[in-house]
C-alpha positions in Angstrom: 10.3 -13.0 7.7 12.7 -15.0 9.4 11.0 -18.4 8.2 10.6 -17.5 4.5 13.5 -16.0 4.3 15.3 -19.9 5.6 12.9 -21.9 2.9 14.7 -19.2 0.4 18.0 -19.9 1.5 17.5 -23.4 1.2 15.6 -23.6 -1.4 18.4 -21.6 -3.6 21.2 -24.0 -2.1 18.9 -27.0 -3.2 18.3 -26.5 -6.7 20.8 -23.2 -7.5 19.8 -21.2 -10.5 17.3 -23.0 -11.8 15.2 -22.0 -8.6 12.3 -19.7 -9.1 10.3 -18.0 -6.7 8.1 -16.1 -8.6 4.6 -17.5 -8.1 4.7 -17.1 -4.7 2.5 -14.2 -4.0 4.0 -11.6 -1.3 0.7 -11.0 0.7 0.8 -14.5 1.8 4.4 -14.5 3.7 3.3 -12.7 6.7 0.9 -15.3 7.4 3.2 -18.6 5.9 5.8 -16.9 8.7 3.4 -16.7 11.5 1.0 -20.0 11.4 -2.1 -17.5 12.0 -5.7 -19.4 10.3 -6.7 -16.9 7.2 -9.7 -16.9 5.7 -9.0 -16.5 1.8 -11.2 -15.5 -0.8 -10.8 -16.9 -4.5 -11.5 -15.2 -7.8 -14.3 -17.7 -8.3 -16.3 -16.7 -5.5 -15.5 -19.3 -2.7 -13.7 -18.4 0.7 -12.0 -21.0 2.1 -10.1 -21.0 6.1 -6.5 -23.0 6.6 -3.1 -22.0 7.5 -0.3 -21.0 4.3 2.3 -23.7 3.3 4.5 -23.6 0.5 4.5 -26.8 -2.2 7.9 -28.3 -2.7 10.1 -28.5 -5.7 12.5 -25.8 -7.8 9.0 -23.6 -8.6 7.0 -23.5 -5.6 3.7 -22.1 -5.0 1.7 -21.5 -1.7 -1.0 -23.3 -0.5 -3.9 -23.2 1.4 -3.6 -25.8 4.6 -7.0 -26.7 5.5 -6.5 -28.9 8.6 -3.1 -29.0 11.1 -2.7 -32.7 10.2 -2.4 -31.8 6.3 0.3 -33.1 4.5 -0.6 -31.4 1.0 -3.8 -29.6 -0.2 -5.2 -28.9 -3.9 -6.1 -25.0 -2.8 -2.9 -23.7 -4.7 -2.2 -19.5 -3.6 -1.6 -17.0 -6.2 -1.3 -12.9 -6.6 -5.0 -12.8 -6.8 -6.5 -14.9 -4.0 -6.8 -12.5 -1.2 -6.6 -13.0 2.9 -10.0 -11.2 4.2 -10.0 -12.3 7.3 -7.5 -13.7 10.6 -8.1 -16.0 13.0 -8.0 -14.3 16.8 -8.9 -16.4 20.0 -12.0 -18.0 18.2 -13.5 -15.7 16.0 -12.3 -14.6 12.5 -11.3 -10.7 12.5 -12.0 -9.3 8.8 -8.9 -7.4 7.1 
């Protein structure tokens, strides 16, 4: 939790009260903490693979980091978007 809980800190020091966490969904932290490749289903049907990030700003969301070199990514993360799978060695292990 160690690197969520420093992008809170900040994040609260940046923009004070008018800071609000609240769209970012708690089943994505573990993995924004650890850097592990998820696989994450969508409402809509598709599944998509990327690391979690977190979007800038005094409301931030997560996102869904397709490639190392990404800088952004349209894929925004909320409550129900779900991780089904994890990346180990080179296979994807189902949750």
């Amino acid at each position: 939790m160690a690197r969520f809980n420093d992008y809170i800190k900040r994040k609260e020091n940046e923009y004070g009260k008018k800071f609000d966490a609240s769209e970012l969904a708690s089943q994505f932290i573990p993995f924004f903490n650890s850097h592990e490749r998820v696989k994450v289903q969508f409402p809509y049907g598709e599944t998509l693979t990327g690391t979690i990030g977190v979007t800038t700003g005094w409301k931030p969301v997560f996102l869904l980091m397709r490639t190392r070199r990404s800088i952004g990514s349209p894929y925004t993360l909320h409550s129900k978007d779900k991780i089904v799978a994890v990346k180990e060695e080179n296979k994807y292990r189902e949750l």
